[in-house]
C-alpha positions as protocol buffer text, in pm:
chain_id: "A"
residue {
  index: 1
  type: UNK
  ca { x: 2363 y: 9788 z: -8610 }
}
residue {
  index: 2
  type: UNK
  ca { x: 2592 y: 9475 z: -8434 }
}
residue {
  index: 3
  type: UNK
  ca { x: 2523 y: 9157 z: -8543 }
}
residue {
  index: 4
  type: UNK
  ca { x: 2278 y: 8953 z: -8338 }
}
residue {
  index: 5
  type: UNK
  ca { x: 2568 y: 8757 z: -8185 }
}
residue {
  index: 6
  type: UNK
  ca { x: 2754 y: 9083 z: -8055 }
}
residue {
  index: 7
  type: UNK
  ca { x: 2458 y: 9228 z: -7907 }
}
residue {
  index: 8
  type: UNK
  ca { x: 2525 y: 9240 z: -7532 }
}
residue {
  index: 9
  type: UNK
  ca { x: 2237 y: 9105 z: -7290 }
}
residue {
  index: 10
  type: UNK
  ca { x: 2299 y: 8908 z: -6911 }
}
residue {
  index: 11
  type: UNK
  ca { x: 2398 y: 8560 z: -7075 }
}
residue {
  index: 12
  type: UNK
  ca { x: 2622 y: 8705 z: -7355 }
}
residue {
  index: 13
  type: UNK
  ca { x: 2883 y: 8489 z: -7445 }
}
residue {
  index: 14
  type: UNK
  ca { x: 2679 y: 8176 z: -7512 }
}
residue {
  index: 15
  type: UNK
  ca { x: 2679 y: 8065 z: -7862 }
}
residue {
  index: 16
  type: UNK
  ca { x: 2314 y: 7914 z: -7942 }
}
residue {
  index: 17
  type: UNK
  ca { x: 2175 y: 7608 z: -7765 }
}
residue {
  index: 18
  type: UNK
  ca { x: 2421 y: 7633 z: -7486 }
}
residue {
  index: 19
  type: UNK
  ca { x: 2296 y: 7641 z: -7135 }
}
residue {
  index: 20
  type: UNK
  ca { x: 2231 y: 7912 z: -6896 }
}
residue {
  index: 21
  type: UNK
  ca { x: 2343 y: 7862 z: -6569 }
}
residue {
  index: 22
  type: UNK
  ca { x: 1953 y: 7853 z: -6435 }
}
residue {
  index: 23
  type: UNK
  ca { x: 1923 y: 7541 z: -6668 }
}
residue {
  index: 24
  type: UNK
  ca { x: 2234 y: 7402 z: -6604 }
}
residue {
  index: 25
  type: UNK
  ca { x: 2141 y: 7345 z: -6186 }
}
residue {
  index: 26
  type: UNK
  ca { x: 1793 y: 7189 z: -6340 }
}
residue {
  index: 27
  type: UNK
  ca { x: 2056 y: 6924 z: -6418 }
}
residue {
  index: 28
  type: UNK
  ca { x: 2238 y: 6975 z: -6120 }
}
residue {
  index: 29
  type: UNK
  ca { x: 1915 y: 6842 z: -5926 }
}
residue {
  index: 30
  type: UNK
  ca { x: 1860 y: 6573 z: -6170 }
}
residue {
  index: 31
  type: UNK
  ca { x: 2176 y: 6454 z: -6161 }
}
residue {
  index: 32
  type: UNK
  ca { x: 2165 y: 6419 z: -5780 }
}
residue {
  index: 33
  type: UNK
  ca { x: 1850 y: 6247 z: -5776 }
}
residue {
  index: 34
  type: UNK
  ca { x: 1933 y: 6022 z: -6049 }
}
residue {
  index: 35
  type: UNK
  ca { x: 2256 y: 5946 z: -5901 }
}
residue {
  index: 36
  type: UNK
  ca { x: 2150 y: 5865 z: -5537 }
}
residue {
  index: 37
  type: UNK
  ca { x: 1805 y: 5691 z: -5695 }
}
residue {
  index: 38
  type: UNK
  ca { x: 1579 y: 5976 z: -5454 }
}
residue {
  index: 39
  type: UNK
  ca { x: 1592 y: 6347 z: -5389 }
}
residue {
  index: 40
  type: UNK
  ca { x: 1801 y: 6424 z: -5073 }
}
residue {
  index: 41
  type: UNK
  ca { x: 1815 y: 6809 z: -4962 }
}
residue {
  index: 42
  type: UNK
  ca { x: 2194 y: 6770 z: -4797 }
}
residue {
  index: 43
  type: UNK
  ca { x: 2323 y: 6606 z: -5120 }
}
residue {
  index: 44
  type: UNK
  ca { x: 2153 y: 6846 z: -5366 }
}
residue {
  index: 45
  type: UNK
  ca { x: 2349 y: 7125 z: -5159 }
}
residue {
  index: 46
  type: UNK
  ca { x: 2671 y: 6890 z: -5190 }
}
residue {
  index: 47
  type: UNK
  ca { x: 2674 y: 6912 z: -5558 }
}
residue {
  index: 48
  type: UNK
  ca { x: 2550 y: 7250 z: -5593 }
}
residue {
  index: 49
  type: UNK
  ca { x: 2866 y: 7365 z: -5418 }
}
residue {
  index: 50
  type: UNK
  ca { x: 3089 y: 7103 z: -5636 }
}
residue {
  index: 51
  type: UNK
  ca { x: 2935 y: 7198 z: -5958 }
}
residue {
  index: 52
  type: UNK
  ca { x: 2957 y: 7643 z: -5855 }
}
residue {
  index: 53
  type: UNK
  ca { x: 3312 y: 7584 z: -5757 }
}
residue {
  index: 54
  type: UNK
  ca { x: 3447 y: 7358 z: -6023 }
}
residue {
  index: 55
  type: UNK
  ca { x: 3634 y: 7550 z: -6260 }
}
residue {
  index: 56
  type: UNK
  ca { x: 3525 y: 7516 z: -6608 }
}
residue {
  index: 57
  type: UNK
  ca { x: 3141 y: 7386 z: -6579 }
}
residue {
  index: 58
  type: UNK
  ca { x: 2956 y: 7707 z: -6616 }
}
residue {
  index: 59
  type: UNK
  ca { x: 3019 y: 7889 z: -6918 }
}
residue {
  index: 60
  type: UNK
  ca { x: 2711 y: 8178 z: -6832 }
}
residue {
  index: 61
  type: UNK
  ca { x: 2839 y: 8509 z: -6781 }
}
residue {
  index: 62
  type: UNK
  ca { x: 2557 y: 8594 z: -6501 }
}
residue {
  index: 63
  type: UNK
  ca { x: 2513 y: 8458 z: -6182 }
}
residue {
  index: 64
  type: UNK
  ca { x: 2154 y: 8516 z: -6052 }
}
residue {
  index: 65
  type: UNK
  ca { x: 2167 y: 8708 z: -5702 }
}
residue {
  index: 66
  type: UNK
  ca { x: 2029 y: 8463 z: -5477 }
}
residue {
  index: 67
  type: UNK
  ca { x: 2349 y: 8266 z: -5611 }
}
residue {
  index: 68
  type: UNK
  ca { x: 2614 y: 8575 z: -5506 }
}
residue {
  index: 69
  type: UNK
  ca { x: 2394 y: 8611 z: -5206 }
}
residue {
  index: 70
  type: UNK
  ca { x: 2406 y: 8248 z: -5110 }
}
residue {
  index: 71
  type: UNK
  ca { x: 2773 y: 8202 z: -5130 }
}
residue {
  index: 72
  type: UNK
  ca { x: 2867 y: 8539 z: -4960 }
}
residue {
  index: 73
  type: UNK
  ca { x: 2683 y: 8349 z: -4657 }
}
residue {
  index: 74
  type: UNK
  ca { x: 2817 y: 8038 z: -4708 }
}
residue {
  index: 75
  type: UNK
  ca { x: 3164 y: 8177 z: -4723 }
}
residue {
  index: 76
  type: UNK
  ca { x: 3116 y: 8318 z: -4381 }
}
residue {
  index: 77
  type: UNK
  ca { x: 3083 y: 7965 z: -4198 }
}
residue {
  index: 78
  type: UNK
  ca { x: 2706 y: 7968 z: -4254 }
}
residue {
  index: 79
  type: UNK
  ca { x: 2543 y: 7601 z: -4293 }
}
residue {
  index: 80
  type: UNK
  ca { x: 2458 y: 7495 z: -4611 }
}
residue {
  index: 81
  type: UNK
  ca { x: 2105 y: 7440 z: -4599 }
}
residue {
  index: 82
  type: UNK
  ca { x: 2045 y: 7842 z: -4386 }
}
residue {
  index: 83
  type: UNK
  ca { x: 2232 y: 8049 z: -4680 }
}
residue {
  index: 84
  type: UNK
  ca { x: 1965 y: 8134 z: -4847 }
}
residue {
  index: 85
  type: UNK
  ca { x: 1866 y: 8513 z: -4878 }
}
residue {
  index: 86
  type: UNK
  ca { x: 1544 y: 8660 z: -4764 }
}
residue {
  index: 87
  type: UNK
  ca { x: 1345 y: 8829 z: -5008 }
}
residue {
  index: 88
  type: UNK
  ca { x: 1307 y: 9090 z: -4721 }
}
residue {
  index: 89
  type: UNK
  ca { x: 1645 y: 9183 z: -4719 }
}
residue {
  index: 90
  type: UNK
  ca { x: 1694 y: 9180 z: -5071 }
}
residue {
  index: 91
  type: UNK
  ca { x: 1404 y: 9238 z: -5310 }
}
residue {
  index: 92
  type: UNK
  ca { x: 1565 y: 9054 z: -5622 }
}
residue {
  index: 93
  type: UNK
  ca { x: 1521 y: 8723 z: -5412 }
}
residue {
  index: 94
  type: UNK
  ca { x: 1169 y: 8692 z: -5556 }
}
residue {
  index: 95
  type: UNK
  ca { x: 1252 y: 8613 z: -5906 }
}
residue {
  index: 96
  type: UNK
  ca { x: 1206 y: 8367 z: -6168 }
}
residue {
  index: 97
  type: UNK
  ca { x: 1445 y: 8171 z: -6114 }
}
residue {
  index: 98
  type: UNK
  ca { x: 1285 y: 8017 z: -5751 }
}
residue {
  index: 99
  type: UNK
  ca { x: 1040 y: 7846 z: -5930 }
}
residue {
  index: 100
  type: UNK
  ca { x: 1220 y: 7608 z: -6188 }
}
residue {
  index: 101
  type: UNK
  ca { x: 1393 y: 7327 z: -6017 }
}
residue {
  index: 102
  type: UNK
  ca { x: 1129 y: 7347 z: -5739 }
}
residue {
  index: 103
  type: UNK
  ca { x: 857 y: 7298 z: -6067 }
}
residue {
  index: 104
  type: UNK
  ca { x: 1039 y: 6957 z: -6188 }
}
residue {
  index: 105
  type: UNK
  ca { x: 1135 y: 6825 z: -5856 }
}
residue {
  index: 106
  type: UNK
  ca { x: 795 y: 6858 z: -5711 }
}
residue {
  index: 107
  type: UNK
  ca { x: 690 y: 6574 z: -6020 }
}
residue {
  index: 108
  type: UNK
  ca { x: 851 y: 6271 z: -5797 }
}
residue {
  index: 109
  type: UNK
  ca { x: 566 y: 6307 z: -5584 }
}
residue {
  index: 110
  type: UNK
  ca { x: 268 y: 6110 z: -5708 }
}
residue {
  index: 111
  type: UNK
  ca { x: 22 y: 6417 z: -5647 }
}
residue {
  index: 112
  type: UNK
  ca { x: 48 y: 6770 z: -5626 }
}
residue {
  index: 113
  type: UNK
  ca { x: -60 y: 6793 z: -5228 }
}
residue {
  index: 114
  type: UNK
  ca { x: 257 y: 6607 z: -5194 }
}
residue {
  index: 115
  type: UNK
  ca { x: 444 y: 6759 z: -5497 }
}
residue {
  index: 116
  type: UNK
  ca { x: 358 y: 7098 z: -5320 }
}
residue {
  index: 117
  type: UNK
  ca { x: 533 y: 7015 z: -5023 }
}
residue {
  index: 118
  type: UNK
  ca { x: 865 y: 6864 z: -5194 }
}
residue {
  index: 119
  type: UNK
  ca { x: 867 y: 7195 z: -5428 }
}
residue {
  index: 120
  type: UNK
  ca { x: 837 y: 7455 z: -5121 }
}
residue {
  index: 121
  type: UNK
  ca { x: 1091 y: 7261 z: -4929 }
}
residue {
  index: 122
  type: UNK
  ca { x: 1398 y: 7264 z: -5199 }
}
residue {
  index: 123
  type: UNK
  ca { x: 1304 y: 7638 z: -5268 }
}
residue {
  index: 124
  type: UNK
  ca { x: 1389 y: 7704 z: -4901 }
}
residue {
  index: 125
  type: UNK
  ca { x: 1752 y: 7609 z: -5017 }
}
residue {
  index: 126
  type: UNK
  ca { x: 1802 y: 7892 z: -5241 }
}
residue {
  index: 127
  type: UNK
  ca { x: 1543 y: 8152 z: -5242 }
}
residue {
  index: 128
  type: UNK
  ca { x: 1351 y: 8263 z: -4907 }
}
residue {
  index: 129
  type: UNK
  ca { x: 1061 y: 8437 z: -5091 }
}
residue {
  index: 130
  type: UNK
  ca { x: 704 y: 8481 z: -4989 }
}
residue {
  index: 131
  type: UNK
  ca { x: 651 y: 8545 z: -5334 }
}
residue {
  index: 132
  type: UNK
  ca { x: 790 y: 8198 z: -5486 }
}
residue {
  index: 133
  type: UNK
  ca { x: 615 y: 8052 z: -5242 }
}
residue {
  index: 134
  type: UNK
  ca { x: 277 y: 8191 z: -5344 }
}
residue {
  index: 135
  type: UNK
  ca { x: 317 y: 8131 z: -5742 }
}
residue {
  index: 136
  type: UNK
  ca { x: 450 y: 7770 z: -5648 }
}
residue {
  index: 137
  type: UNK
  ca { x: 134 y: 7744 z: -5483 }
}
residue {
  index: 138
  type: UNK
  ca { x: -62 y: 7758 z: -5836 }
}
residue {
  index: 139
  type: UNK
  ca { x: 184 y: 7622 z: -6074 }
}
residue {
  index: 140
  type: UNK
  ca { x: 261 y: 7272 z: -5915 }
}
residue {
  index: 141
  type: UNK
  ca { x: -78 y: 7183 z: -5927 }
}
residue {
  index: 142
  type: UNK
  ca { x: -121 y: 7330 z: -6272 }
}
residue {
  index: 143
  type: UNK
  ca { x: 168 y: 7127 z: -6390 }
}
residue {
  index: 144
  type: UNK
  ca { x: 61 y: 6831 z: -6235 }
}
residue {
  index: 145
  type: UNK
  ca { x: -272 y: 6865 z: -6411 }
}
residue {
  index: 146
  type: UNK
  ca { x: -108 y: 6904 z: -6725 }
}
residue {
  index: 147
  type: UNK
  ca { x: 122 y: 6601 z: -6687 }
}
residue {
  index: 148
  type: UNK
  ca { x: -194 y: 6390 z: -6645 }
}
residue {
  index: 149
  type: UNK
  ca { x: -395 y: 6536 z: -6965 }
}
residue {
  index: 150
  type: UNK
  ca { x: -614 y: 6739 z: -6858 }
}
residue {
  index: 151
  type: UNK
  ca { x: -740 y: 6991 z: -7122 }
}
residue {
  index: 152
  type: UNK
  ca { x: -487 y: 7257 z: -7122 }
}
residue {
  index: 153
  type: UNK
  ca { x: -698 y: 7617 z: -7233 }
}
residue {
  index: 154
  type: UNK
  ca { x: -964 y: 7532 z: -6939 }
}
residue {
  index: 155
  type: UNK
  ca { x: -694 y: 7416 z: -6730 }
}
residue {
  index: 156
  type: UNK
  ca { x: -515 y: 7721 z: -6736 }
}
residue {
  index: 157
  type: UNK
  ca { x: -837 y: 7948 z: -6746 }
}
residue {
  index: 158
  type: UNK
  ca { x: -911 y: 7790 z: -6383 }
}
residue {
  index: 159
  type: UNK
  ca { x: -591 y: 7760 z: -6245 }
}
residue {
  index: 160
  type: UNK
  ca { x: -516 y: 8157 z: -6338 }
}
residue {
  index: 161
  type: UNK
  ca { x: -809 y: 8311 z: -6157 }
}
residue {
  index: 162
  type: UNK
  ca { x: -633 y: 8113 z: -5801 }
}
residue {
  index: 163
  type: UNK
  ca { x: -348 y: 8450 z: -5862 }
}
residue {
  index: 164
  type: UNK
  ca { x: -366 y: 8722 z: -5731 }
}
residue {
  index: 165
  type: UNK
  ca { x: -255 y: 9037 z: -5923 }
}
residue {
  index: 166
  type: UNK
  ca { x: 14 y: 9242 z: -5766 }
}
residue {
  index: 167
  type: UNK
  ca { x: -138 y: 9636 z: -5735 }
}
residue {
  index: 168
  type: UNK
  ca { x: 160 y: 9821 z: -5902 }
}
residue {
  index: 169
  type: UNK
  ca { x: 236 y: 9663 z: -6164 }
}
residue {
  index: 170
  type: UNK
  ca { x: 335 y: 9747 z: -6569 }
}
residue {
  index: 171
  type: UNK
  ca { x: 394 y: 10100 z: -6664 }
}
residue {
  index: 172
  type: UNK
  ca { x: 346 y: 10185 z: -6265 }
}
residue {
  index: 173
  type: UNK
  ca { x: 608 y: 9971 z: -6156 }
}
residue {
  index: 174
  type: UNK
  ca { x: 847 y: 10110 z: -6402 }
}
residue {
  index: 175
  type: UNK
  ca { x: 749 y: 10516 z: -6391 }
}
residue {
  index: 176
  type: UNK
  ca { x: 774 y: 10433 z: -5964 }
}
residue {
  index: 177
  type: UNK
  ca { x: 1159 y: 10273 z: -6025 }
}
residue {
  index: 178
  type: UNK
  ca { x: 1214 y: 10575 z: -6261 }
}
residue {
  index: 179
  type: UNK
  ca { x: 1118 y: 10825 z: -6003 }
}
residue {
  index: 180
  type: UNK
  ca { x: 1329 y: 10660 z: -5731 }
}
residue {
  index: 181
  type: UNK
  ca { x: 1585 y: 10668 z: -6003 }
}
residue {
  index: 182
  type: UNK
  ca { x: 1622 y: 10317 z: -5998 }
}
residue {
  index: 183
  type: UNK
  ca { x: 1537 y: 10047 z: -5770 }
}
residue {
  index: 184
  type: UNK
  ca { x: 1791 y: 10069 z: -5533 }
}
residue {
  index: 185
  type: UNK
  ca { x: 1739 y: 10410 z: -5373 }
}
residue {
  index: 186
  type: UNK
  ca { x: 1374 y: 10275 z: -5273 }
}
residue {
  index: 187
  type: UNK
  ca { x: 1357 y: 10241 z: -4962 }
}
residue {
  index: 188
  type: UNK
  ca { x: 1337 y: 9878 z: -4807 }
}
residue {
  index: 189
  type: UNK
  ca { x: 973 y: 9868 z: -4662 }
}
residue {
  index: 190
  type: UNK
  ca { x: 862 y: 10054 z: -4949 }
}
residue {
  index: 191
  type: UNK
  ca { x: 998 y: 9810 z: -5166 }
}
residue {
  index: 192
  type: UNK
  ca { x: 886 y: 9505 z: -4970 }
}
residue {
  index: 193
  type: UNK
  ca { x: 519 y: 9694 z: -5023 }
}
residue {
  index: 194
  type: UNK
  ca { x: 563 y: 9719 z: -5344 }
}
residue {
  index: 195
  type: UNK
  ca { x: 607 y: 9405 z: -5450 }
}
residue {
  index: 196
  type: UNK
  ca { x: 373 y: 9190 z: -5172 }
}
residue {
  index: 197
  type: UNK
  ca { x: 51 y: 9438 z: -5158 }
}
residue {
  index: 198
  type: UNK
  ca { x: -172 y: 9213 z: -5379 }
}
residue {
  index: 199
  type: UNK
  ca { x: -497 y: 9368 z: -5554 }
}
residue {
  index: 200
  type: UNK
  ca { x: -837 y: 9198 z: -5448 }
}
residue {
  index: 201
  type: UNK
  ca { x: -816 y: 9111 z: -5820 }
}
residue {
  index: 202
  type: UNK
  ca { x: -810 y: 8768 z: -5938 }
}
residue {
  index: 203
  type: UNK
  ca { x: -627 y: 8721 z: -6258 }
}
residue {
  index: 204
  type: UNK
  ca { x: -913 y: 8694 z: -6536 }
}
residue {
  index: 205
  type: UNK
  ca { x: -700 y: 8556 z: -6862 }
}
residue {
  index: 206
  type: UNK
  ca { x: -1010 y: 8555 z: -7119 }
}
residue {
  index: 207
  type: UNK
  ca { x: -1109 y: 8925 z: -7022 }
}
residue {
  index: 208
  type: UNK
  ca { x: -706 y: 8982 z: -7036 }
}
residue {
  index: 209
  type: UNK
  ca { x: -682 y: 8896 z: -7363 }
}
residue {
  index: 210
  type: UNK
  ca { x: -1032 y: 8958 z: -7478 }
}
residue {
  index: 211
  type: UNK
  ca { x: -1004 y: 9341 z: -7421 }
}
residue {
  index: 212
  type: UNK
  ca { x: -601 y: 9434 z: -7423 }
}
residue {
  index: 213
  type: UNK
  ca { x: -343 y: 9358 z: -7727 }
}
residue {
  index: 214
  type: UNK
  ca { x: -27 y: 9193 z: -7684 }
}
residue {
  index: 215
  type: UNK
  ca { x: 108 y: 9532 z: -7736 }
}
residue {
  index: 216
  type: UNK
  ca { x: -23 y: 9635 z: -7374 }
}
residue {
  index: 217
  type: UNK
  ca { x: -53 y: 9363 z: -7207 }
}
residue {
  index: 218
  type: UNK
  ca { x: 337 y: 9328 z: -7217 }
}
residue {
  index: 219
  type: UNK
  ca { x: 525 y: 9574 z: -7052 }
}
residue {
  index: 220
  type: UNK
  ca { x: 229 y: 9827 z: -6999 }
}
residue {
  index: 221
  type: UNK
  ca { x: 7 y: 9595 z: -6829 }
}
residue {
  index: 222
  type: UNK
  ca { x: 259 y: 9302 z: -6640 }
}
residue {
  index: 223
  type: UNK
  ca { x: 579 y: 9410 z: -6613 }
}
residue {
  index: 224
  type: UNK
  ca { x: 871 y: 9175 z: -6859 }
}
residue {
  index: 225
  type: UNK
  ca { x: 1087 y: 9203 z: -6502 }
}
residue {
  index: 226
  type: UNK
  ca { x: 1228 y: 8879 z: -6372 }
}
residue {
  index: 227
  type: UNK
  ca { x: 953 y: 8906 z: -6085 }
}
residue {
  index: 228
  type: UNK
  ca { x: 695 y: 8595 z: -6012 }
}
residue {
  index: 229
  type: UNK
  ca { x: 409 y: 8866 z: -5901 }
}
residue {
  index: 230
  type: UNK
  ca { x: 439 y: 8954 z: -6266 }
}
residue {
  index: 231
  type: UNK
  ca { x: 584 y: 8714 z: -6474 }
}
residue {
  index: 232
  type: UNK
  ca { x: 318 y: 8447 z: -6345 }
}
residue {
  index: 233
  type: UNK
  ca { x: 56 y: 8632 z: -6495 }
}
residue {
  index: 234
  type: UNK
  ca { x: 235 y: 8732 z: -6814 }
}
residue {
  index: 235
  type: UNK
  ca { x: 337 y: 8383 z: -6930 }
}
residue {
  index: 236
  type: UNK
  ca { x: -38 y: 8253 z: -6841 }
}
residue {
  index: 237
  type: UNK
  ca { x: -174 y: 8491 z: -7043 }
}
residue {
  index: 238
  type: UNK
  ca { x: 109 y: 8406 z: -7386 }
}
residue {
  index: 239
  type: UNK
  ca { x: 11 y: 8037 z: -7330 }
}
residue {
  index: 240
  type: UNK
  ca { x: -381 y: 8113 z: -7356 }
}
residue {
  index: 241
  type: UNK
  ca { x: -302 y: 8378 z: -7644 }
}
residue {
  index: 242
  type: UNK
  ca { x: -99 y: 8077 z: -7851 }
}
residue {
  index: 243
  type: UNK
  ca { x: -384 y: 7814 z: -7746 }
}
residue {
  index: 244
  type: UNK
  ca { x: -91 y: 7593 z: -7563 }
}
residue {
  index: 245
  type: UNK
  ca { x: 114 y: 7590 z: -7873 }
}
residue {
  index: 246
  type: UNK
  ca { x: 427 y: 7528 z: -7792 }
}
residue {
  index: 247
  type: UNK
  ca { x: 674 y: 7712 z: -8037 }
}
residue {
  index: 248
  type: UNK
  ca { x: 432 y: 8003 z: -8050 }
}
residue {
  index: 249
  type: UNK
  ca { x: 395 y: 8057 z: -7713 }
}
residue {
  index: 250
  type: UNK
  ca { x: 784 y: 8017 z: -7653 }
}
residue {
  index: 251
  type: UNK
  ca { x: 843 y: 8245 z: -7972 }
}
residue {
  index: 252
  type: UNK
  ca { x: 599 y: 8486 z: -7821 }
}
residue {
  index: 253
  type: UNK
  ca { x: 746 y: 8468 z: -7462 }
}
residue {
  index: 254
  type: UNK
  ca { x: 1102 y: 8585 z: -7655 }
}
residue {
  index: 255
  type: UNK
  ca { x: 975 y: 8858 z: -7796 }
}
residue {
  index: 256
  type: UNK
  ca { x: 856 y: 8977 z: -7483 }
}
residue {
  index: 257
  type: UNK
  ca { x: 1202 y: 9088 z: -7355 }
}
residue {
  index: 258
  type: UNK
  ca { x: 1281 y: 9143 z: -7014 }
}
residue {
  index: 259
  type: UNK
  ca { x: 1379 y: 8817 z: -6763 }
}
residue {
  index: 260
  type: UNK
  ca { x: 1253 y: 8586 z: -7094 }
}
residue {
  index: 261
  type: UNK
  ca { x: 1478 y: 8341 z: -7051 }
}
residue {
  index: 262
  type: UNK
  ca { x: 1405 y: 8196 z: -6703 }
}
residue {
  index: 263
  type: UNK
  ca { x: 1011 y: 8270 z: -6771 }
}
residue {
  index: 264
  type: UNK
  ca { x: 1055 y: 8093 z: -7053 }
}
residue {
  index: 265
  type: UNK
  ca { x: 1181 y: 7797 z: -6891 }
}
residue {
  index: 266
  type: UNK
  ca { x: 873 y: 7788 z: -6666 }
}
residue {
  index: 267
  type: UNK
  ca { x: 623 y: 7852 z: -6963 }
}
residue {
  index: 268
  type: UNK
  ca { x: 814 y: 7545 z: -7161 }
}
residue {
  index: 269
  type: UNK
  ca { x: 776 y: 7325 z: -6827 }
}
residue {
  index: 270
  type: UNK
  ca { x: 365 y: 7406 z: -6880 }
}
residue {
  index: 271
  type: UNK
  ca { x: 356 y: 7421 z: -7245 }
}
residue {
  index: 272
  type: UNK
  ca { x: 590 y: 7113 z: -7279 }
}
residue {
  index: 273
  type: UNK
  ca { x: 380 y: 6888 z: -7024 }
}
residue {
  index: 274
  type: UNK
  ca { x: 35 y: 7015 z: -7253 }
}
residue {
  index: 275
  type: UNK
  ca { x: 161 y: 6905 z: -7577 }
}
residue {
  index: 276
  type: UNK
  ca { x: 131 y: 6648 z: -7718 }
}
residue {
  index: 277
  type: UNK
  ca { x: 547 y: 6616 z: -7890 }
}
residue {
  index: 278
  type: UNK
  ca { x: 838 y: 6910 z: -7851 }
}
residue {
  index: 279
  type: UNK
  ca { x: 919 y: 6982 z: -8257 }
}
residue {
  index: 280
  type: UNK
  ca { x: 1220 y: 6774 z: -8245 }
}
residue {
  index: 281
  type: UNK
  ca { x: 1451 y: 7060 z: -8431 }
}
residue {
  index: 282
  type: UNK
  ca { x: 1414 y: 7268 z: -8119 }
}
residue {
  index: 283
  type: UNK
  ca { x: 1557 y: 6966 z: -7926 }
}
residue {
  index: 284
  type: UNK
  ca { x: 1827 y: 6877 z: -8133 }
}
residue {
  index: 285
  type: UNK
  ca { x: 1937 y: 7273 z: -8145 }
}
residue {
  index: 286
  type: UNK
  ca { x: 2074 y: 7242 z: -7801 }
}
residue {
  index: 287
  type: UNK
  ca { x: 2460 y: 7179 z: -7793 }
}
residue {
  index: 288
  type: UNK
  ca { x: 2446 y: 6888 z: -7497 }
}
residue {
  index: 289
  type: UNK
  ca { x: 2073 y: 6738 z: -7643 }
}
residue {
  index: 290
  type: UNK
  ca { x: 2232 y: 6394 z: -7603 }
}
residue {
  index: 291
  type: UNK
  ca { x: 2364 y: 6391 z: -7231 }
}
residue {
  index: 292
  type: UNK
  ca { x: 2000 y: 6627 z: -7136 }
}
residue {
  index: 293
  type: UNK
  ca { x: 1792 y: 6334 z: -7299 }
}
residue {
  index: 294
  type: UNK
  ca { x: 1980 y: 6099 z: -7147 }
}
residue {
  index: 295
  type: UNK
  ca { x: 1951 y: 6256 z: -6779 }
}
residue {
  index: 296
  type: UNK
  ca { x: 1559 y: 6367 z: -6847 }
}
residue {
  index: 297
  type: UNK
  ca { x: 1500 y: 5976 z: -6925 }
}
residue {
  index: 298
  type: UNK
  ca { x: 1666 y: 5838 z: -6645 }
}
residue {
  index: 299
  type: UNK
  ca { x: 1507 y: 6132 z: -6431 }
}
residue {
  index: 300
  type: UNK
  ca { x: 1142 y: 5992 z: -6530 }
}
residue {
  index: 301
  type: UNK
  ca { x: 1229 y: 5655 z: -6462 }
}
residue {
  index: 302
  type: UNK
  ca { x: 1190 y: 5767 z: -6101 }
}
residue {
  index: 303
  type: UNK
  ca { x: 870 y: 5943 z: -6145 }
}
């Protein structure tokens, strides 16, 4: 058996508390708005390039696709602010990691109508995905809520039953990209169907959890995949399980495998706002926690 630190997995190569590069473009954005004293689209994309092609600031092994795919257009002459991918031409577009700078940016707006709006425009930058789209649609609000107290369980509960459950989904999804012998021999329409035809099934966490253990409702029930139609559901129903706790429900989000690490940046965005202190070890464990304070600080002072 390796030890846990040669055990191979997308972001090997980072020693504890280091960044990935998801969270590292988090502060990327902040950084730009802090810097400039207001979010501007055209500067964001100015230091996204600087900080992607500056030798030496990413230490992450893996480089989500939407990245490869935005820089293969960019390379070609495209403008900035078109090189985004469509989710229709490549199915991985719809992932996780659409929704997290989109999720803090959209908290400069005063309300969540607004916030909305700010949140769907930035994630035209990067990701063109229906999907994003549709799960940004619940969690700004939801965040917002959170932000400004509102009970977190009921807040949730009612905020959960506004998504829609995808209709292949857990053990289907994976038996379908076993029989296709992995994704990438599906065809593209069939794919596209796959992950857009939504159930008439709103997502119901207290009957979730009431009648399925954590045993099947991860992995056999939502998929662990890096996908929003899934993941969305998944970390709604580990926050409701853990009551809003935060190190449970972050503990229980890592033990979930699959795409954990950028789902568990949107659960902590949720389970952060709903509690009432992060345990300050889990803070300090990060190897920058002094510049990240520093730039989350300055980054509220414009809130």
């Amino acid at each position: 058996m390796p030890r846990l630190d040669e055990r191979y997995h997308y972001h090997h190569g980072l020693k504890a508390g280091e960044n990935t590069l998801g969270a590292n473009l988090v502060r990327v954005l902040m950084r730009s708005v802090i810097t400039h004293g207001s979010y501007d689209p055209d500067t964001f994309l100015e230091d996204f390039i600087s900080y992607m092609t500056t030798p030496g600031e990413n230490r992450d092994p893996y480089c989500e696709i939407y990245i490869r795919a935005w820089f293969e257009n960019y390379t070609q002459g495209v403008a900035p602010e078109l090189c985004a991918e469509k989710q229709r031409a490549n199915w991985s577009i719809g992932s996780h990691g659409g929704l997290i700078r989109p999720l803090v940016l959209s908290l400069l707006a005063k309300e969540p109508y607004k916030g909305l709006g700010v949140a769907l425009t930035h994630q035209q930058l990067t990701h063109r995905s229906e999907n994003i789209a549709s799960a940004l649609g619940v969690l700004v609000p939801l965040l917002h809520a959170l932000v400004q107290g509102e009970e977190p369980m009921k807040t949730v509960s009612r905020y959960a039953k506004k998504v829609r459950l995808i209709k292949i989904r857990g053990d289907e999804l994976t038996k379908t990209y076993h029989d296709y012998q992995g994704p990438g021999n599906i065809p593209k329409e069939a794919m596209w169907k796959m992950h857009t035809d939504f159930s008439d099934e709103n997502l119901d966490v207290e009957r979730i959890l009431e009648n399925y253990p954590d045993g099947e409702i991860i992995g056999k029930f939502f998929s662990t995949a890096c996908y929003p139609e899934h993941g969305l559901p998944l970390l709604l129903c580990l926050m409701q399980r853990n009551r809003g706790d935060f190190r449970a429900s972050l503990l229980a989000n890592t033990n979930a495998g699959g795409d954990n690490v950028h789902r568990g940046m949107i659960l902590g965005l949720l389970a952060g706002a709903a509690a009432a202190e992060i345990p300050e070890e889990l803070k300090r464990g990060l190897s920058d926690h002094t510049g990240i304070e520093k730039e989350i600080k300055a980054f509220v002072k414009l809130i």
